[in-house]
Structures are given as C-alpha cells and as structure tokens.
C-alpha positions as CSV (number, residue, x, y, z in Angstrom):
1,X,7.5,-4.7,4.4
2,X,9.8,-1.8,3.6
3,X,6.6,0.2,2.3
4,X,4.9,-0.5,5.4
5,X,8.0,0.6,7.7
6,X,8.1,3.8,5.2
7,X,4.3,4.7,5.8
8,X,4.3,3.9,8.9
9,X,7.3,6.0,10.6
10,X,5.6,9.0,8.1
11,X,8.5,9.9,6.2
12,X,7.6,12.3,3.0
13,X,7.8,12.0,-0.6
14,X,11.5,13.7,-0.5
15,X,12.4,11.0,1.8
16,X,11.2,8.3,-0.4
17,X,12.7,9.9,-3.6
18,X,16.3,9.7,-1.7
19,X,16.1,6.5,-1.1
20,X,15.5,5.2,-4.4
21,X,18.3,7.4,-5.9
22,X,20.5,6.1,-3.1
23,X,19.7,2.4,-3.8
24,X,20.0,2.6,-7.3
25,X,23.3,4.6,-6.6
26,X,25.0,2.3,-4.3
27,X,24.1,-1.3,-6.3
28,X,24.7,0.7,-9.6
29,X,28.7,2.3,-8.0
30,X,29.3,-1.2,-6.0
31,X,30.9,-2.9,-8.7
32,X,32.6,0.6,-10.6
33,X,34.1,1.2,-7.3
34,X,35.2,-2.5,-6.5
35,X,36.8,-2.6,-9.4
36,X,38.9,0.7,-8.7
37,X,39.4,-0.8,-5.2
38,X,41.0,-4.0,-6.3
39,X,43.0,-2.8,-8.8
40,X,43.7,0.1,-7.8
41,X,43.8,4.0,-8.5
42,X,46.2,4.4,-11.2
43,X,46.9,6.7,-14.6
44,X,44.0,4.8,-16.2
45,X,41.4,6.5,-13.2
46,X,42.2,10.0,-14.5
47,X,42.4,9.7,-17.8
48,X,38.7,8.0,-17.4
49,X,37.6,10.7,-15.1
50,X,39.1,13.8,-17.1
51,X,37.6,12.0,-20.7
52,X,34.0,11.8,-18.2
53,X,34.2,15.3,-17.5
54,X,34.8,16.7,-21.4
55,X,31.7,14.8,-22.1
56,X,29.7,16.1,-19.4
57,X,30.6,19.6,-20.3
58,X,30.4,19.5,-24.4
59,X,27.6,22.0,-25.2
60,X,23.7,21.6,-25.5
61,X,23.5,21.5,-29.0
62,X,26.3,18.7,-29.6
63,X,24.7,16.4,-27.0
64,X,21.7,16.8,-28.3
65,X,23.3,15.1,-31.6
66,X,23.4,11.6,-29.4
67,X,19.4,12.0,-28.5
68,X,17.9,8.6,-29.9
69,X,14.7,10.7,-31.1
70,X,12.2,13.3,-31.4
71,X,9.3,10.9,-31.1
72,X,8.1,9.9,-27.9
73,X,7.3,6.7,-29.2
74,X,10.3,5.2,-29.8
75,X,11.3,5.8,-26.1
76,X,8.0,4.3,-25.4
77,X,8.6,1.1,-27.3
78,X,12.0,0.7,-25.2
79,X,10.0,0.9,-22.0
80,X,10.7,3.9,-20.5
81,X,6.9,3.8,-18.9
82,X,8.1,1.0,-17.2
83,X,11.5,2.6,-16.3
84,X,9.7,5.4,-14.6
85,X,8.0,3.2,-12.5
86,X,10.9,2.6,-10.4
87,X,12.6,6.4,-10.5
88,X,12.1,9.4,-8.1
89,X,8.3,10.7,-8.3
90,X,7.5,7.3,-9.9
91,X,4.8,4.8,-9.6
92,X,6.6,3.0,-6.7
93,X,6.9,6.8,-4.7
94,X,3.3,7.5,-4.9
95,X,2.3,4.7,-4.3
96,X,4.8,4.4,-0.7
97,X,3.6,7.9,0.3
98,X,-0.1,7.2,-0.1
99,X,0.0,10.7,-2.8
100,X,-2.9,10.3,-5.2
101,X,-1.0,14.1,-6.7
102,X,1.2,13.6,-9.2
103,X,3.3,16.2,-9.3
104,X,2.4,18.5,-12.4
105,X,4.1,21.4,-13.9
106,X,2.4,24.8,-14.1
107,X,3.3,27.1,-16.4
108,X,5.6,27.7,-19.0
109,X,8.7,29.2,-16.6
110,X,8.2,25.9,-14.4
111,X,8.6,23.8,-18.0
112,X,11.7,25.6,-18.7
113,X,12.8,25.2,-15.0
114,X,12.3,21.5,-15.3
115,X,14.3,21.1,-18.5
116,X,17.3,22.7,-16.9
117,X,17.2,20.1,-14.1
118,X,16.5,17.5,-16.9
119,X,19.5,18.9,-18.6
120,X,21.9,18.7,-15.2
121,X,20.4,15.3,-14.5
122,X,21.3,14.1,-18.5
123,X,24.6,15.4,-17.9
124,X,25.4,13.5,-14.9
125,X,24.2,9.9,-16.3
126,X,26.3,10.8,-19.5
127,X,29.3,11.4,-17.2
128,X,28.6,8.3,-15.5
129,X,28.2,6.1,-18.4
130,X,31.5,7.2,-20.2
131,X,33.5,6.4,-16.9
132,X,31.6,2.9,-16.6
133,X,32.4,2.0,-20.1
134,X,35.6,2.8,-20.1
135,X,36.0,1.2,-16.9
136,X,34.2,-1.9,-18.4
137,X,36.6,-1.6,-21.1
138,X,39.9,-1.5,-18.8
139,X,38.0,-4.7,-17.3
140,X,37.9,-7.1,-20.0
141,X,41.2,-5.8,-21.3
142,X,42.8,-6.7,-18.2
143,X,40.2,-10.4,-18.5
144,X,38.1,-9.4,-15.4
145,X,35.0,-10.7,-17.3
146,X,32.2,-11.4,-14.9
147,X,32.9,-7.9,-13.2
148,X,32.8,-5.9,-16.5
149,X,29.5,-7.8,-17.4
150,X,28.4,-6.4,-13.7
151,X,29.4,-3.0,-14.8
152,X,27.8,-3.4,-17.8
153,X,24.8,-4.2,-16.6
154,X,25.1,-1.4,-13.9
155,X,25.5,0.8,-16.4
156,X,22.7,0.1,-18.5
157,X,20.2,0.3,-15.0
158,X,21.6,3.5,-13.6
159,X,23.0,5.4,-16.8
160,X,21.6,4.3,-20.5
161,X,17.6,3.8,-18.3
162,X,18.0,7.5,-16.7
163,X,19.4,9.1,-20.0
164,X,16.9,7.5,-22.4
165,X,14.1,8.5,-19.1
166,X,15.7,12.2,-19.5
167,X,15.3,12.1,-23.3
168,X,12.0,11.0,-22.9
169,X,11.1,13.9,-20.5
170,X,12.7,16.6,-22.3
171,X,10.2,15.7,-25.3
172,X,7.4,15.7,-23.2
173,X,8.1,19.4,-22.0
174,X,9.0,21.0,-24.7
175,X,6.0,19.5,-26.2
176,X,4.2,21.6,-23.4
177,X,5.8,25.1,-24.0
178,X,5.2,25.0,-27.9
C-alpha cells in the first residue's frame, strides 16, 4: 500500500532512501530516548555521550582493529545480503522507485569517495552503539529489563546491522581500487 502511495505521488529514489533512514531512525531512537525521558537527563547522559564521541573520533587505523574480517564471506554468512535489502539504495528502494539501475561506482576517485562516506557513516553507528549500550547498561542496572532488551535489540537493527553492512562495503571497494 505504502509502495503504491510512493510510486504513485512520483517521489524519487532520494525520497525513498529518507524514509527508510528515518523509519529505521525513529523505531531504532524511540526506546534510547524514552528511556532518557523517563528517567531523566542526568550526570550518567554526559558521561555516555562524551565516552560516544571519543569513540567516534579514535583514528582510522585503531577502528579498523574492531573490523570482524577481511573476508567478505564471513559478513556474508551473517546475512548482510539480506540486511541490505532493507537499507538506503537497497532491494526494497529499487524496487519502490521502479529503477532497474543500480547505482554503480565509476572510477577509482568515486571508490575512494564512497569509502570516505562509508567511513562517516561507520563512525556514526559506532557512536550510536556505544551510547545504546551503555544506556542498556544504566537500564538493567537500574532493573528496567524489558526496555534495555528493547534497546538491545534497537541497537543490534540500527547499529551492529549498519556497521557490519559498512564493513562489508568497505571490502567490496577496496577490492575494486586494488
């Protein structure tokens, strides 16, 4: 029904991409932010956020240290075909926008272009996932069960999916330029 509404009002690809990214965004933040809500902003919030943003700005060559592998196939055997069905310029996109063209990189300064953005987008879901864990921590510490197991879960769909996606990707491209 929704795909039908998409086609027919003609929104583009770009529109389509943006609202997958907000969806996942917005079920994936709904319970972090609940959470925060309900109990509140407090010293806890900022020492999560400030330990968030050391992560997310440790250099290239000691995050690469937490990459599961160099083979694609491992990331295969964990499904991340199946994750990038449901991601920005995935199955489901093409599929709503009636595009038979996948979109394809040309060239090796495109390649390196794409693994910057790879790189910004890694960073972001490791930033994410540090402040839902410790947030899921802080949960069952304080024996708010059921929401850290909805965190957790969150987390796993919106962070551990797009890092081990971005992994994935990065392999792929650097295979390309070599």
């Amino acid at each position: 029904m929704i795909a039908m509404a998409i086609r027919s009002r003609g929104y583009k690809r770009e529109a389509l991409n943006q609202f997958i990214n907000f969806f996942w965004t917005i079920l994936s933040f709904a319970p972090v932010i609940w959470f925060w809500i309900k109990e509140g902003i407090d010293l806890y919030f900022y020492f999560f956020l400030a330990t968030s943003v050391i992560v997310a700005i440790i250099p290239e060559k000691v995050l690469s240290y937490f990459t599961l592998s160099s083979s694609r196939r491992l990331y295969e055997r964990l499904g991340v075909k199946h994750i990038r069905k449901f991601v920005q310029n995935g199955a489901i996109v093409n599929a709503m926008s009636n595009q038979e063209k996948r979109v394809t990189i040309n060239g090796i300064t495109e390649a390196k272009k794409y693994l910057r953005t790879i790189a910004m987008y890694e960073r972001f879901h490791w930033f994410c996932f540090i402040f839902f864990l410790l947030t899921t921590i802080l949960c069952f510490y304080r024996g708010r069960w059921r929401l850290a197991l909805i965190i957790t879960l969150a987390n796993i769909l919106y962070n551990v999916c797009a890092i081990l996606l971005q992994q994935y990707n990065k392999i792929r491209i650097k295979k390309m330029i070599r």
